[in-house]
Backbone as JSON Lines, residues from 0, in Angstrom:
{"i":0,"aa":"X","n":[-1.62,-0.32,6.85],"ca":[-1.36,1.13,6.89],"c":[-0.21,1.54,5.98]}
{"i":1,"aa":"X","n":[0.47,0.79,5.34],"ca":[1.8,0.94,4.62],"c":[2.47,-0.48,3.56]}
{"i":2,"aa":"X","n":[2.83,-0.21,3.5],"ca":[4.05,-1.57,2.59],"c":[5.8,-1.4,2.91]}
{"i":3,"aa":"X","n":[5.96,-2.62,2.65],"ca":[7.72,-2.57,3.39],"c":[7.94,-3.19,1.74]}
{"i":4,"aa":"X","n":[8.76,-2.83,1.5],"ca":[9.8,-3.17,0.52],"c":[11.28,-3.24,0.69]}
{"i":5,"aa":"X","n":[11.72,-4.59,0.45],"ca":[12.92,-4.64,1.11],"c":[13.43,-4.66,2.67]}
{"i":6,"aa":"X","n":[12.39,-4.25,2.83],"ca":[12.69,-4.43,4.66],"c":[12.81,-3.03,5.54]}
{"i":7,"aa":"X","n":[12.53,-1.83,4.12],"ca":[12.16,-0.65,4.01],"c":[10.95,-0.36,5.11]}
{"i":8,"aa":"X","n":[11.06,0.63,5.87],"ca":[9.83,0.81,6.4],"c":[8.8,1.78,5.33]}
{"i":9,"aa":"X","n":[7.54,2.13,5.82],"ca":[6.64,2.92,4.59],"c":[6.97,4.06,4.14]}
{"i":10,"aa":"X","n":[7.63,4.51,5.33],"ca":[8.08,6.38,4.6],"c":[9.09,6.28,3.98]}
{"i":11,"aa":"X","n":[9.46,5.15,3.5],"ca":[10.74,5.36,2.62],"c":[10.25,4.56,1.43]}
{"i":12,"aa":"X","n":[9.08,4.79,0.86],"ca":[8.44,5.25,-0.39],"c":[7.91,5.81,-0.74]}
{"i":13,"aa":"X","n":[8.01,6.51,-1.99],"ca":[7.25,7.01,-2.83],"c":[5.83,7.11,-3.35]}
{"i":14,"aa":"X","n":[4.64,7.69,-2.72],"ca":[4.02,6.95,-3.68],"c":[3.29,8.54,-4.24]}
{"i":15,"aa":"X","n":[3.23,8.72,-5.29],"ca":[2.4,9.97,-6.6],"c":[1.43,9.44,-7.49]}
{"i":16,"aa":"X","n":[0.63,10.6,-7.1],"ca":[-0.62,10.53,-8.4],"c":[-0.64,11.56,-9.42]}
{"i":17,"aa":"X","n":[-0.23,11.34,-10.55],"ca":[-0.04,11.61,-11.55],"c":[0.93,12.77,-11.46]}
{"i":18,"aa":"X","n":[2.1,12.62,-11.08],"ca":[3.44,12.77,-10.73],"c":[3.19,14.04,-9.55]}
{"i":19,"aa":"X","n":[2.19,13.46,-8.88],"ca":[2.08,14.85,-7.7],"c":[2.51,13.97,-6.28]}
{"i":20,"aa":"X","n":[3.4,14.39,-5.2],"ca":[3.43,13.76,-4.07],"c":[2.21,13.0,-3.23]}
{"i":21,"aa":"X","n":[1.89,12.31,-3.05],"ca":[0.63,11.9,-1.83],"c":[1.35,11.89,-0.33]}
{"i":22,"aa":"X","n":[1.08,12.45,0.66],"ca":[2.26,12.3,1.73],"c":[1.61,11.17,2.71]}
{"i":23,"aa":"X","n":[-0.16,10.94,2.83],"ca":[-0.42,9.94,3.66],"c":[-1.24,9.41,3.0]}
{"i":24,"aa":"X","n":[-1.24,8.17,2.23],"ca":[-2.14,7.03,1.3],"c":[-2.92,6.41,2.0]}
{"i":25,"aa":"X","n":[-3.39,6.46,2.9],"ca":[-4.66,5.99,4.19],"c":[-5.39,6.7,4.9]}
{"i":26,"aa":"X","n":[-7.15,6.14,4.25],"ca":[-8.09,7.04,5.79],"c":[-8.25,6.17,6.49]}
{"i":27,"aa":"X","n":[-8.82,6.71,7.59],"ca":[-9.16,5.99,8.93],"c":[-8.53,5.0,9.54]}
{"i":28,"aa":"X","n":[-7.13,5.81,9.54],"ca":[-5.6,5.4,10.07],"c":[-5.68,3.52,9.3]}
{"i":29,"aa":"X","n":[-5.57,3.72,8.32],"ca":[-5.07,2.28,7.52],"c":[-6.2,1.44,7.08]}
{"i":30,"aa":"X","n":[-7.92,2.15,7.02],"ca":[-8.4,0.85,6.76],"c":[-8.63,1.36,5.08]}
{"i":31,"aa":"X","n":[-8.45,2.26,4.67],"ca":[-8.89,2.35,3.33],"c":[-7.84,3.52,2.84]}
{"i":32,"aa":"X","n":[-7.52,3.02,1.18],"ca":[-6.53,3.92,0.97],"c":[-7.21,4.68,0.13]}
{"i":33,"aa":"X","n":[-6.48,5.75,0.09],"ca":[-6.56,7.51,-0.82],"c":[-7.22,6.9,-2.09]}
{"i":34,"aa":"X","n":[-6.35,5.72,-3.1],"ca":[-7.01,5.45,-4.24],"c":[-8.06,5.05,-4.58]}
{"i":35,"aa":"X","n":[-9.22,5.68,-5.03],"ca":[-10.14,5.25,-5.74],"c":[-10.19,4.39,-7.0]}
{"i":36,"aa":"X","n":[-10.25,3.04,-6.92],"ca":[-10.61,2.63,-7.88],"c":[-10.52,2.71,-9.21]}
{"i":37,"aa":"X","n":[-12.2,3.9,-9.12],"ca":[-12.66,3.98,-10.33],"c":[-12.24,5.05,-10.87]}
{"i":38,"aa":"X","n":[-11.19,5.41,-10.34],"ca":[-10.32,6.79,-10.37],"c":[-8.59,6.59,-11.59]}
{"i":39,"aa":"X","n":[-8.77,5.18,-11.11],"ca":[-7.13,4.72,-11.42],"c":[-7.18,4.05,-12.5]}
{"i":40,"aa":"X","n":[-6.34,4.68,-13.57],"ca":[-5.73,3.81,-14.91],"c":[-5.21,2.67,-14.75]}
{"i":41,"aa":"X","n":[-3.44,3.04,-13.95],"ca":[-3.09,1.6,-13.78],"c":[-2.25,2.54,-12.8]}
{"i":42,"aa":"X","n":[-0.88,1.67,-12.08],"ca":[-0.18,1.5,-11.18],"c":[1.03,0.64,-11.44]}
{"i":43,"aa":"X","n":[2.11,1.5,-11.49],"ca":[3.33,0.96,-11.47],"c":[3.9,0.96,-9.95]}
{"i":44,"aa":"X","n":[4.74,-0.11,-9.88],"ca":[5.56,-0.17,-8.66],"c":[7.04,-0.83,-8.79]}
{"i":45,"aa":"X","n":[7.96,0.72,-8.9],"ca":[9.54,0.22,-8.87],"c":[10.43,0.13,-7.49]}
{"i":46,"aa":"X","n":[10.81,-1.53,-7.33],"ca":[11.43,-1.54,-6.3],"c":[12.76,-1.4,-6.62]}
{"i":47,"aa":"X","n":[13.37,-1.31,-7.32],"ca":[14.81,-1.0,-7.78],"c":[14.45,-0.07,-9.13]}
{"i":48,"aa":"X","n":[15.81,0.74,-9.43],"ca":[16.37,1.42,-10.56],"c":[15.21,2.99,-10.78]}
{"i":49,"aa":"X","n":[14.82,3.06,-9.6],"ca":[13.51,4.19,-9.53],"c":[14.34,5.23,-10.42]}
{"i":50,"aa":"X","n":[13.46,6.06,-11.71],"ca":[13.75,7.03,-12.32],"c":[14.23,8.0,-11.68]}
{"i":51,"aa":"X","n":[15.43,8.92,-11.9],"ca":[15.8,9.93,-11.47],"c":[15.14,11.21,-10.97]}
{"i":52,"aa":"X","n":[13.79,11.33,-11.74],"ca":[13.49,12.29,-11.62],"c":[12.62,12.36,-10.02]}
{"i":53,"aa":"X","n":[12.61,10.86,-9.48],"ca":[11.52,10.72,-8.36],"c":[12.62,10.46,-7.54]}
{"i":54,"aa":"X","n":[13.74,10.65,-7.34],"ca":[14.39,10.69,-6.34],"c":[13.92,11.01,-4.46]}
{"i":55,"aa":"X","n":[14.93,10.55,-3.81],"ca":[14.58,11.26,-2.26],"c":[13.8,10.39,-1.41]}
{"i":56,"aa":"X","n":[13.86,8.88,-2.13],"ca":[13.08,7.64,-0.68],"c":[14.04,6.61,-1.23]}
{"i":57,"aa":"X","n":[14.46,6.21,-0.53],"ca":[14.87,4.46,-0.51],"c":[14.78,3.39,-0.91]}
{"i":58,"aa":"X","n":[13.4,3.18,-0.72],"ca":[13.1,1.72,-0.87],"c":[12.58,1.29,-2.06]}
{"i":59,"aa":"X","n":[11.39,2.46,-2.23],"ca":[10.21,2.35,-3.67],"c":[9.35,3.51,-3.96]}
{"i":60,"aa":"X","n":[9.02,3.48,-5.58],"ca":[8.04,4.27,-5.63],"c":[7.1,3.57,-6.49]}
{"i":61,"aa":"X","n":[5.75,4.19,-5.97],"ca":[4.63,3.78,-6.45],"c":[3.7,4.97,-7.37]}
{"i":62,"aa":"X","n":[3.48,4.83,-8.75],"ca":[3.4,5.47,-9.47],"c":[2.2,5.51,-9.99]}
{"i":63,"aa":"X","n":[0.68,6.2,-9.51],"ca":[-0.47,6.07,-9.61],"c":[-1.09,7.26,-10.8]}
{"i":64,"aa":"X","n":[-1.82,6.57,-11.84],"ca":[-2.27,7.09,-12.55],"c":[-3.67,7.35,-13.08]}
{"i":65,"aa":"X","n":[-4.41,9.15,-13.32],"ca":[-5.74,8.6,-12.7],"c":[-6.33,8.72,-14.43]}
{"i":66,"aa":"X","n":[-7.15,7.5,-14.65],"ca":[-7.73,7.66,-16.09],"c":[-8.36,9.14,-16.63]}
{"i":67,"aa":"X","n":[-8.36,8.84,-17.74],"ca":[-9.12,10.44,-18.92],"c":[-10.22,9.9,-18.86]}
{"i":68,"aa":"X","n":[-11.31,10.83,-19.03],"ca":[-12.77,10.55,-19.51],"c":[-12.97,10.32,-20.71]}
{"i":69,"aa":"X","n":[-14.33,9.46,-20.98],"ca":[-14.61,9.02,-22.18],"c":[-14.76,10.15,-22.99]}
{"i":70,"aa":"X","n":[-13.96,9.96,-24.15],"ca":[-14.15,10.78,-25.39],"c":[-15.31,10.75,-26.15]}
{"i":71,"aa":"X","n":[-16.21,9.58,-25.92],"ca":[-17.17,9.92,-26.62],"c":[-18.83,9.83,-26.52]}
{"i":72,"aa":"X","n":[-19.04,9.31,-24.88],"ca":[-20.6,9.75,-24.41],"c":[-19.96,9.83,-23.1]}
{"i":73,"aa":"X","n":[-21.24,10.27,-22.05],"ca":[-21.37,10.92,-21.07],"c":[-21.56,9.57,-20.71]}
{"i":74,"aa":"X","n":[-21.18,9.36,-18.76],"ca":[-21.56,8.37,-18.31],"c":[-21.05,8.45,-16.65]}
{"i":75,"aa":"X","n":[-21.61,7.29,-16.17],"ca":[-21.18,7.02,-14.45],"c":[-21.68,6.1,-14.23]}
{"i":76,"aa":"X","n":[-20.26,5.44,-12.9],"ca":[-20.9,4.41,-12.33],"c":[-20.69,4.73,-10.73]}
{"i":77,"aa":"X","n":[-21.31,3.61,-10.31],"ca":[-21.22,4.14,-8.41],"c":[-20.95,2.4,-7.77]}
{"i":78,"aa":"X","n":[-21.3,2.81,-6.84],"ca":[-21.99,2.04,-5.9],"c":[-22.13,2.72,-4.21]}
{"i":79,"aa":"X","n":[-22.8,1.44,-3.39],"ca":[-23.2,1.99,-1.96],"c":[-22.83,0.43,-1.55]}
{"i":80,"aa":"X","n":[-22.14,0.88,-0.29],"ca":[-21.81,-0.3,0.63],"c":[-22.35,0.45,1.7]}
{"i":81,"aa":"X","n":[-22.02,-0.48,3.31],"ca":[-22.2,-0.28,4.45],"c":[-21.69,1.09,4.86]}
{"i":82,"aa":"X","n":[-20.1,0.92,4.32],"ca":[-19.16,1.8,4.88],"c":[-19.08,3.03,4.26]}
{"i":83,"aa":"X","n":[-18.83,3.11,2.96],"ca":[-18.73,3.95,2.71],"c":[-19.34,4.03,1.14]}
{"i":84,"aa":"X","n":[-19.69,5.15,0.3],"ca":[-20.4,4.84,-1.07],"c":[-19.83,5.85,-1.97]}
{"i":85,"aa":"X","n":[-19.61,5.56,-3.52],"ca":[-18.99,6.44,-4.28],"c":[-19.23,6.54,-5.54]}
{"i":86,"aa":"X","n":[-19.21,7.4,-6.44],"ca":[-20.13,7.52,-7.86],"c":[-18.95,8.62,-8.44]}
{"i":87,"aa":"X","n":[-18.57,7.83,-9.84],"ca":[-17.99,8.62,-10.3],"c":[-18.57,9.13,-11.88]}
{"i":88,"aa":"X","n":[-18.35,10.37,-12.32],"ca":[-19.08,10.72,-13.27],"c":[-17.76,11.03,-14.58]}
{"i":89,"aa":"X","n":[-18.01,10.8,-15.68],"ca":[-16.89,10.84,-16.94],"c":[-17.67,11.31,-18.78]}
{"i":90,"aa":"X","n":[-16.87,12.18,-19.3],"ca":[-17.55,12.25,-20.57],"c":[-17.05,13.34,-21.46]}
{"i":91,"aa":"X","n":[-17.23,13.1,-22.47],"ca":[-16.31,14.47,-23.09],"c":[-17.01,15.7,-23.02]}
{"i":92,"aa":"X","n":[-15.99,16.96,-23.01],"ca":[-17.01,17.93,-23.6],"c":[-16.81,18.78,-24.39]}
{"i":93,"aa":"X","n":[-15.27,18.23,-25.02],"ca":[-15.82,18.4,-26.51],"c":[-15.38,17.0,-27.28]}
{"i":94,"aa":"X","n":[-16.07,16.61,-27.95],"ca":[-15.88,15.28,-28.53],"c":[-14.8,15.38,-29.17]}
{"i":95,"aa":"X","n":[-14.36,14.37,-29.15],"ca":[-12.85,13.49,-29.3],"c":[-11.69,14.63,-29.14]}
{"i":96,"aa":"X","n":[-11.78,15.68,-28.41],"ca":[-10.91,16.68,-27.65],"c":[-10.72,16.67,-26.9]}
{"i":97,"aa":"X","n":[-11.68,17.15,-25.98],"ca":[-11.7,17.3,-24.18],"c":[-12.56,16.56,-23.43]}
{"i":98,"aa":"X","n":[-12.09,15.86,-22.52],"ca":[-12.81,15.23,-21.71],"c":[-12.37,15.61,-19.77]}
{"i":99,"aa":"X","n":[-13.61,15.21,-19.45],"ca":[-13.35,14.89,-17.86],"c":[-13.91,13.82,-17.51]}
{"i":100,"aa":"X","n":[-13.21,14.17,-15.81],"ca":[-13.46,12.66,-14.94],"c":[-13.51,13.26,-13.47]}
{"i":101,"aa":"X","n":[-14.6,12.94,-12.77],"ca":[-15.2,13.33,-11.35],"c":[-15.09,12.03,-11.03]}
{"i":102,"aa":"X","n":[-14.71,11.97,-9.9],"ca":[-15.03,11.08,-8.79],"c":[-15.01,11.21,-7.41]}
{"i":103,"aa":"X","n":[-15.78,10.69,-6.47],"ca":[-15.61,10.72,-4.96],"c":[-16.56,10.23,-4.88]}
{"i":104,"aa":"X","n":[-15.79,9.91,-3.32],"ca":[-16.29,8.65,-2.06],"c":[-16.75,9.43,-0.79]}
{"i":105,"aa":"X","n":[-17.24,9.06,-0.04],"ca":[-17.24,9.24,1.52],"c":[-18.1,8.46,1.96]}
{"i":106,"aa":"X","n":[-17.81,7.99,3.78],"ca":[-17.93,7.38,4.82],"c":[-19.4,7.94,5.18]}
{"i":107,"aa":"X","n":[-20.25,7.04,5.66],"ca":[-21.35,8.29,6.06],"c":[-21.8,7.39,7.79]}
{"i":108,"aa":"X","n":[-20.84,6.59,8.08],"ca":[-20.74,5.8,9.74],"c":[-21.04,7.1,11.0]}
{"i":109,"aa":"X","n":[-20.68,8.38,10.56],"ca":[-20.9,9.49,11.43],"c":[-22.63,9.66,11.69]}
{"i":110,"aa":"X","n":[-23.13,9.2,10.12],"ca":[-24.67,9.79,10.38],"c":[-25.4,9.03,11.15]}
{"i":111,"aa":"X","n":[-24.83,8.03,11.06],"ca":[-25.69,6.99,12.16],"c":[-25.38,6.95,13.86]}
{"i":112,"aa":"X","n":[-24.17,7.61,14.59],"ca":[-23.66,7.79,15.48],"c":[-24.77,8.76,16.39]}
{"i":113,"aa":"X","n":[-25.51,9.63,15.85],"ca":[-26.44,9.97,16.86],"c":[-27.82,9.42,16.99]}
{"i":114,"aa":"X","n":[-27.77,8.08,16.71],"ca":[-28.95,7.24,17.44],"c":[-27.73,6.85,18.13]}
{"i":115,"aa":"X","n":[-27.38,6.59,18.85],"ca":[-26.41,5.39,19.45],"c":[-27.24,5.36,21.19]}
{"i":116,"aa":"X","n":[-27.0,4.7,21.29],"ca":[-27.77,4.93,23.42],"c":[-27.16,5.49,23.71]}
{"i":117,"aa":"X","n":[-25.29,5.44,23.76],"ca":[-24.49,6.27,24.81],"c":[-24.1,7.83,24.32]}
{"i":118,"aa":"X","n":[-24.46,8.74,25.46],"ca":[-24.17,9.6,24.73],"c":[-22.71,10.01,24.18]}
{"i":119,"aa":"X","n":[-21.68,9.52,24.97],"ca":[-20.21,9.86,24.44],"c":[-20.4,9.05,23.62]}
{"i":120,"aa":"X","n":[-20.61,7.94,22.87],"ca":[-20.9,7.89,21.06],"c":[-21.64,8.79,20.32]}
{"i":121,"aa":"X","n":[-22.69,9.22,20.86],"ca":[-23.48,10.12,19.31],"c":[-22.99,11.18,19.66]}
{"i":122,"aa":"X","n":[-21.85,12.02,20.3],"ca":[-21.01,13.41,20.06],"c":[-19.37,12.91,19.47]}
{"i":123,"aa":"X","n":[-19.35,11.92,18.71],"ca":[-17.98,11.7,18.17],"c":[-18.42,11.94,16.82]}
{"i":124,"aa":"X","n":[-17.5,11.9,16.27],"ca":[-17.19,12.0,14.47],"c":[-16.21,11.4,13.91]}
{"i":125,"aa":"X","n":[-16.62,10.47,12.74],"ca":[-15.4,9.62,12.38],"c":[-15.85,9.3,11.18]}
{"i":126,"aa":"X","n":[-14.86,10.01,10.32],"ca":[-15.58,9.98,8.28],"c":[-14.4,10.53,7.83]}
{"i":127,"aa":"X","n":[-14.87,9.49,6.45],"ca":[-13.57,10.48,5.49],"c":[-13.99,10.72,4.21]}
{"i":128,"aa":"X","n":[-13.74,11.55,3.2],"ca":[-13.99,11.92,1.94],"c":[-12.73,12.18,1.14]}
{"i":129,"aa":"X","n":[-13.53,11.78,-0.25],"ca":[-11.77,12.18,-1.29],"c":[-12.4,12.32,-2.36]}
{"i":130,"aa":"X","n":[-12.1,13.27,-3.68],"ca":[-12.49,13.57,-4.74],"c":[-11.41,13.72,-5.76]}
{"i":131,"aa":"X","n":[-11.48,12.82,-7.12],"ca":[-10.62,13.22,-7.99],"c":[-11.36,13.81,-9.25]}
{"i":132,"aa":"X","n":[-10.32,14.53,-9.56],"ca":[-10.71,15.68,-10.86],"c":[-9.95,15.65,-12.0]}
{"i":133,"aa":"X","n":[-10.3,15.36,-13.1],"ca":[-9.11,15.36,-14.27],"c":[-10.01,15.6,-15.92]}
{"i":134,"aa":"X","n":[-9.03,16.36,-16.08],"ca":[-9.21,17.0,-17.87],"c":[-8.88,16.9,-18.33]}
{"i":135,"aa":"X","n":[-8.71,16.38,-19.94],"ca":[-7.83,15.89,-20.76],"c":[-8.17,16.69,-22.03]}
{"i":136,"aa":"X","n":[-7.43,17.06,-22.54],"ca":[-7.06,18.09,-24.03],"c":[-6.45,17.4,-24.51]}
{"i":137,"aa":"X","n":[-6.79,17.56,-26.38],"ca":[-6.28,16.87,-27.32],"c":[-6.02,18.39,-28.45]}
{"i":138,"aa":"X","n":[-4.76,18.41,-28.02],"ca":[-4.45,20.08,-28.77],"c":[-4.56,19.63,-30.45]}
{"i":139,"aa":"X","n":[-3.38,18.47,-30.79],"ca":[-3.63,17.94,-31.9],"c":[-2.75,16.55,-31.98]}
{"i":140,"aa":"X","n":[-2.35,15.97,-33.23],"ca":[-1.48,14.68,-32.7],"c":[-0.34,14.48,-31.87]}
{"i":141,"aa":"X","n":[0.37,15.68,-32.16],"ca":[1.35,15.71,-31.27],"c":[0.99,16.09,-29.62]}
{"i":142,"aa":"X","n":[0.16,17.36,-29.48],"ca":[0.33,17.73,-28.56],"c":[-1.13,17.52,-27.21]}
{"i":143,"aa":"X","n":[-0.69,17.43,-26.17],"ca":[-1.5,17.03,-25.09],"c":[-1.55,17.73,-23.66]}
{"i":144,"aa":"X","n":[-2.55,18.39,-23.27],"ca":[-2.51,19.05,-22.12],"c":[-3.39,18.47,-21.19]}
{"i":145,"aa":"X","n":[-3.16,18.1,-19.44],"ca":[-3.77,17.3,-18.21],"c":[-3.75,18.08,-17.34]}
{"i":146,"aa":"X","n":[-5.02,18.23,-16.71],"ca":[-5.43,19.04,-16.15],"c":[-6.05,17.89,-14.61]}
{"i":147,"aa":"X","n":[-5.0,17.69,-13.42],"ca":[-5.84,16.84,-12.49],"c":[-5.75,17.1,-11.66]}
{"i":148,"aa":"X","n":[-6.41,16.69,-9.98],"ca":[-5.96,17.15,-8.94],"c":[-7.23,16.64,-8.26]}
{"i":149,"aa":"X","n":[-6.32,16.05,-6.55],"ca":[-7.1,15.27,-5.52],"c":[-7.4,16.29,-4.41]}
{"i":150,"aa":"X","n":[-8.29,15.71,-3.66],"ca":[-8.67,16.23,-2.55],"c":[-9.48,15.49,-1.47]}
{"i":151,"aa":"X","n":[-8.64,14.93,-0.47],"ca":[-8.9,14.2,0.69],"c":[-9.08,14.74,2.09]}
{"i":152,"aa":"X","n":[-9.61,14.15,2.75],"ca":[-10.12,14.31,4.11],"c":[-10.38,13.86,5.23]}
{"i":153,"aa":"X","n":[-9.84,13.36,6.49],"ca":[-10.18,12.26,7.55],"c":[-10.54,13.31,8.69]}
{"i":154,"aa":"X","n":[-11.65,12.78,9.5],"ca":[-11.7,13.55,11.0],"c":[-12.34,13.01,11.91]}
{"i":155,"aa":"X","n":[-11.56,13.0,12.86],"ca":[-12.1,12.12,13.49],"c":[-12.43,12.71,15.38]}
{"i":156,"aa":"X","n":[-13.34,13.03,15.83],"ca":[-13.3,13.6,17.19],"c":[-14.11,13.23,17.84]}
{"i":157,"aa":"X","n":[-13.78,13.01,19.33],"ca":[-14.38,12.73,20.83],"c":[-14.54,13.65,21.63]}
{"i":158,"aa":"X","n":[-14.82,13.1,22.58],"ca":[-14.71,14.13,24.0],"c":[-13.16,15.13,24.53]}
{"i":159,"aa":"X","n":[-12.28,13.68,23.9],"ca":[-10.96,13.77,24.39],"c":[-10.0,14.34,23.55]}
{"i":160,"aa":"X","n":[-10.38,14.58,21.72],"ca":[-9.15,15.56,21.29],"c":[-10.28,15.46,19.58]}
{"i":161,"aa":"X","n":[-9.62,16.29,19.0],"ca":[-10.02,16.41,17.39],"c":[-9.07,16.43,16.61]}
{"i":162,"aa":"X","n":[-8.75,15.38,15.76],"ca":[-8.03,15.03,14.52],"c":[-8.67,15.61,13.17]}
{"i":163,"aa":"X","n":[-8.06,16.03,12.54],"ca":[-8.42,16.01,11.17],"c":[-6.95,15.93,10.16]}
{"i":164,"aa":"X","n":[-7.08,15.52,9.32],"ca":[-5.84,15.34,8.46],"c":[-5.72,15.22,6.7]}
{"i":165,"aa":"X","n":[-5.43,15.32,5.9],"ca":[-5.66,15.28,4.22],"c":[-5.08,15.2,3.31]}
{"i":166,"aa":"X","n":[-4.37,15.25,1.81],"ca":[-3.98,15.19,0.68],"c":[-4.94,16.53,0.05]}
{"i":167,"aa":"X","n":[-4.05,17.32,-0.46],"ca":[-4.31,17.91,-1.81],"c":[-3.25,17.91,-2.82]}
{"i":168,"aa":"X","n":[-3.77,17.37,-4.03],"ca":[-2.58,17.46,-4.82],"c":[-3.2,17.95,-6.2]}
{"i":169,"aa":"X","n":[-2.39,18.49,-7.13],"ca":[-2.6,18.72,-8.2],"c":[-1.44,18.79,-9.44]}
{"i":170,"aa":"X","n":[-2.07,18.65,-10.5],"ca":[-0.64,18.28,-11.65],"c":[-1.45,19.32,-13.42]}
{"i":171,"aa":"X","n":[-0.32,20.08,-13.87],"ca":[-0.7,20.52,-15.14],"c":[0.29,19.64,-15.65]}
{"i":172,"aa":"X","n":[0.31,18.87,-16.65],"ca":[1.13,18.67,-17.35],"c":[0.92,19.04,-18.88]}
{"i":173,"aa":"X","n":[1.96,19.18,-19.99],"ca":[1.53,18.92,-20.9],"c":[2.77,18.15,-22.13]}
{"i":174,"aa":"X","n":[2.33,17.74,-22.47],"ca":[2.92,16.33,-23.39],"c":[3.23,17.0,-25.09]}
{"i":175,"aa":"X","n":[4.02,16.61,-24.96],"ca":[4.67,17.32,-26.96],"c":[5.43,15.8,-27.44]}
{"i":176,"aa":"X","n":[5.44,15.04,-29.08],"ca":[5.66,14.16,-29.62],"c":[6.48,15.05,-30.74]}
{"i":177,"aa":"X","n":[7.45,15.06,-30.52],"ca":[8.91,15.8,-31.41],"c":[8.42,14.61,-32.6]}
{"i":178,"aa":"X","n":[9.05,13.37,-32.52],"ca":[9.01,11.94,-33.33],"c":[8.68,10.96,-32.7]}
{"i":179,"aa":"X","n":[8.7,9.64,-33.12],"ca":[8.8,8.37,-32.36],"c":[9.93,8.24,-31.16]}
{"i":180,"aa":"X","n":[10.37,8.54,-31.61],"ca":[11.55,8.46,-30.45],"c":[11.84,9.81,-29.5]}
{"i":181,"aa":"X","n":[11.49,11.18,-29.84],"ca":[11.75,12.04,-29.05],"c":[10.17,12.39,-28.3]}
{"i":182,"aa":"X","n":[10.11,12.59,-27.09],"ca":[9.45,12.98,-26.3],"c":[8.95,13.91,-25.04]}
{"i":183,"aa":"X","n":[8.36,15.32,-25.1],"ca":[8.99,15.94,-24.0],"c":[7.75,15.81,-23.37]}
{"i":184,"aa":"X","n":[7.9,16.28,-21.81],"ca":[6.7,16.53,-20.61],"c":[7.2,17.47,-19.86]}
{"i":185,"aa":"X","n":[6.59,18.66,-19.71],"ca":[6.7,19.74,-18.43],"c":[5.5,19.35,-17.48]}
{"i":186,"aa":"X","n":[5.78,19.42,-16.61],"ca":[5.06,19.69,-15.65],"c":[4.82,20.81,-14.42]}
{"i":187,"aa":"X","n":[3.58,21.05,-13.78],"ca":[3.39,21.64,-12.81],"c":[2.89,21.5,-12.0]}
{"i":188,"aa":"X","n":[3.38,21.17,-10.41],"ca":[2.68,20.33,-9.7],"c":[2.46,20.92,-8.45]}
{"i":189,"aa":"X","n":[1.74,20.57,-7.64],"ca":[1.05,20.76,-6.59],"c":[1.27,19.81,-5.79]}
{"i":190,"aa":"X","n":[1.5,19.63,-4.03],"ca":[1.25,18.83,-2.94],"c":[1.11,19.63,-2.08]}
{"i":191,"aa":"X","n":[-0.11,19.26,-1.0],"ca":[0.44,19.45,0.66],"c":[-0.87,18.29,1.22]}
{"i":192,"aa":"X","n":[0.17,18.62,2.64],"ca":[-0.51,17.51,3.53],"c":[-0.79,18.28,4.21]}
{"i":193,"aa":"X","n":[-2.23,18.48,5.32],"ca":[-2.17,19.52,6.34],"c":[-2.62,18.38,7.51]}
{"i":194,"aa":"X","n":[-2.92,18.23,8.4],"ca":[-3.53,18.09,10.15],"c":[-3.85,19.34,11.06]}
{"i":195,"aa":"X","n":[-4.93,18.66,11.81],"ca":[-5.4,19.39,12.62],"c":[-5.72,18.8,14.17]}
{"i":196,"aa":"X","n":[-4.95,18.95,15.02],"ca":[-4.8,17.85,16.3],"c":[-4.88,19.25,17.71]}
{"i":197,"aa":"X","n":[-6.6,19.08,18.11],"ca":[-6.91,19.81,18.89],"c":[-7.72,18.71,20.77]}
């Protein structure tokens, strides 16, 4: 459900997708995390000397980044497991300019819950979904505009109470190359976490 660093408990890291907060990185209380995969470039993880600008946890931050779409054909891959199944779609649209990247997952263990014999099983609900979105602009050599943003979902309900809980995040950034050595990034970002405990 978390990572200790240092001896850190979990909320005293960091972890962002593409410099946007994530506030809970797990569905279905710890068995699967927020990141997709086929969603993610790469992943840094600083346990000491964390950049200034990510200040405000302790222990660590974890620095998740979600790939650009192919610049130059259309394409997707998926798959289907037991648990849960996911297909993500990528491609430019305008060649060697703009591209995107779709992806999402979800659980589909709910649809099978109303065959069950008992009836307090086939009136529960227990699924989660998450979708990432990202656009990439190529203004010209220097300059670069990102266009991304998540959207997650867990819910889970019985007889006895209704959970629901999520991630939305989103990030504009855009990137300017002064020289080799000078570099700027503004950004504009988006987080919230919401729940729903009835």
């Amino acid at each position: 459900t978390g990572f200790s660093v240092r001896g850190g408990s979990s909320d005293q890291n960091l972890i962002i997708l593409d410099e946007a907060t994530v506030h809970n990185a797990s569905h279905l209380l710890g068995f699967f995390s927020v990141f997709n995969n086929d969603a993610v470039k790469d992943v840094t993880l600083y346990k000491g000397d964390i950049p200034a600008a990510y200040g405000g946890r302790l222990s660590s931050l974890l620095d998740v980044r979600m790939r650009d779409g192919n610049m130059k054909k259309h394409g997707f891959m998926g798959s289907v497991g037991t648990v849960s199944s996911k297909l993500t779609i990528e491609g430019p649209i305008l060649k060697d300019k703009t591209t995107y990247l779709i992806s999402g997952r979800r659980t589909y263990a709910d649809l099978f819950l109303p065959f069950a014999k008992d009836k307090d099983v086939r009136d529960n609900q227990l699924f989660f979904y998450d979708l990432n979105l990202k656009v990439s602009h190529v203004i010209n050599e220097n300059n670069r505009l990102y266009l991304s943003g998540y959207a997650g979902r867990d819910t889970f309900k019985n007889k006895f109470a209704l959970m629901g809980f999520g991630n939305q995040t989103g990030s504009l950034r855009w990137n300017h190359l002064f020289s080799k050595k000078i570099f700027f990034n503004l950004s504009a970002i988006y987080s919230r976490y919401n729940y729903v405990l009835g």
